[in-house]
N, C-alpha and C positions, 0 to 999 in steps of 0.2 A: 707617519706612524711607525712603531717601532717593532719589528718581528718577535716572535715567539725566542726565537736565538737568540736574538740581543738581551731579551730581556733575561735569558738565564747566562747568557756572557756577562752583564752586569751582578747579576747575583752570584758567583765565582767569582768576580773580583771585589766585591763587600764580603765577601769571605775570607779572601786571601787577605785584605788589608784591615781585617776587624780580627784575622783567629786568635789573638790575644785575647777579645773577651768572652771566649767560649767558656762554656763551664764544661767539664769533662761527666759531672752527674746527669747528664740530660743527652739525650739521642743526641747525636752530630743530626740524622737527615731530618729531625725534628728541627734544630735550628737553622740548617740550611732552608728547608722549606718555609720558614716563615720569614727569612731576609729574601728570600722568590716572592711569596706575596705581598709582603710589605712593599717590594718594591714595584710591583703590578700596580699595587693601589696609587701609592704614589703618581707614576706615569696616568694613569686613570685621571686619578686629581687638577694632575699639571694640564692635560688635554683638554677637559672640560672647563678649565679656564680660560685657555689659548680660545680655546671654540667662540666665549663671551665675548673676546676682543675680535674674533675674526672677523674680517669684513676684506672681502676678494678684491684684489689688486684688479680692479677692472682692464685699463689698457693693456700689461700684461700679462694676464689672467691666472696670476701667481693667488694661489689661496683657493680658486674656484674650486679645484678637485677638490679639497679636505673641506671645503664646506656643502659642498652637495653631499659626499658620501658620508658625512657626519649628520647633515639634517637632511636626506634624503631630497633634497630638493629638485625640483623639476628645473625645464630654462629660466633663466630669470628675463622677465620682459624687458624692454626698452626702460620704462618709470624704474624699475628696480635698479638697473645699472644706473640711472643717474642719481637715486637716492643712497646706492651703497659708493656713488663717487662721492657724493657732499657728506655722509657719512666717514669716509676715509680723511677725505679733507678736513674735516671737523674734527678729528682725534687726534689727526698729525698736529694741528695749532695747539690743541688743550698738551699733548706730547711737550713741543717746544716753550707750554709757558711753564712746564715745574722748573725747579730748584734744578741748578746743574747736578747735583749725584744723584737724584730721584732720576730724571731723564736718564740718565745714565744705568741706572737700576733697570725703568722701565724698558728701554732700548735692548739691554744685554738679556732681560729675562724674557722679554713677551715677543720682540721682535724677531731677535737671536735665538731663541727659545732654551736657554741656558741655564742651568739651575742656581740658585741660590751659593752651592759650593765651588762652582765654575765662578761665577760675577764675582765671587771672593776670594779667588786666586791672579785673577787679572786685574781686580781694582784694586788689591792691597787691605781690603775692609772686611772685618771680622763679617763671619756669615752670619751672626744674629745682627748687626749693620746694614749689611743687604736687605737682610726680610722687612726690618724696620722701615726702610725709604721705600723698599716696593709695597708697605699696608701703605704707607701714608703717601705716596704716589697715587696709590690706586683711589684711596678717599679721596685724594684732591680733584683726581681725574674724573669720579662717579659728581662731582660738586663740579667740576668745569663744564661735564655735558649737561649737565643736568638731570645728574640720577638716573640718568638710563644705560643700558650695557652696551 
């Protein structure tokens, strides 16, 4: 999760590389504050996504922290660790059966946790490209497991 500071260090820098479309008729800390929440929400948005896919890396209990203190969860029993390992199991297969740039999309955005403008600076693919393969990634993957998150 990302600190309070970062999140206004990123809003300073959508600042600095947007102040060309500032309009000078409107408060600066009017628009500065609303590329701050805009961008809260965002992170908000992406989080509660990530959270749908996450399922804790059992052996090395990579993911456990951010999904306890996300769904407050208690230990999870013995049946739980082996239903969230055949779970893990079961998304990594549906993972490796899309299209090679869907995987690729899927990979860099949910895994890597990378945004859309990042995936489309490393892949070469316009950032409405990206979004595209990760909706219809995401469909295909909701239709691999079987409609479930």
């Amino acid at each position: 999760m990302a600190t309070p500071d970062e999140a206004v260090q990123e809003a300073f820098i959508r600042v600095f590389t947007r102040i060309g479309t500032y309009h000078e008729e409107y408060p600066f800390e009017v628009w500065f504050t609303r590329i701050l929440i805009n961008g809260c929400l965002d992170r908000q948005k992406a989080n509660r996504r990530r959270l749908r896919w996450l399922v804790p890396d059992v052996e090395t209990g990579s993911g456990t922290e951010s999904a306890m203190s996300a769904a407050e969860a208690v230990v999870p029993s013995p049946e739980d660790l082996l239903i969230a390992r055949e779970r893990q199991s079961e998304i990594r297969r549906a993972i490796e059966r899309l299209p090679g740039r869907q995987r690729t999309v899927v990979s860099l955005c949910l895994l890597e946790e990378l945004s859309p403008r990042e995936v489309s600076v490393i892949t070469g693919m316009n950032q409405s490209t990206v979004r595209v393969h990760l909706f219809r990634a995401l469909r295909r993957l909701r239709a691999l497991l079987g409609g479930t998150n």
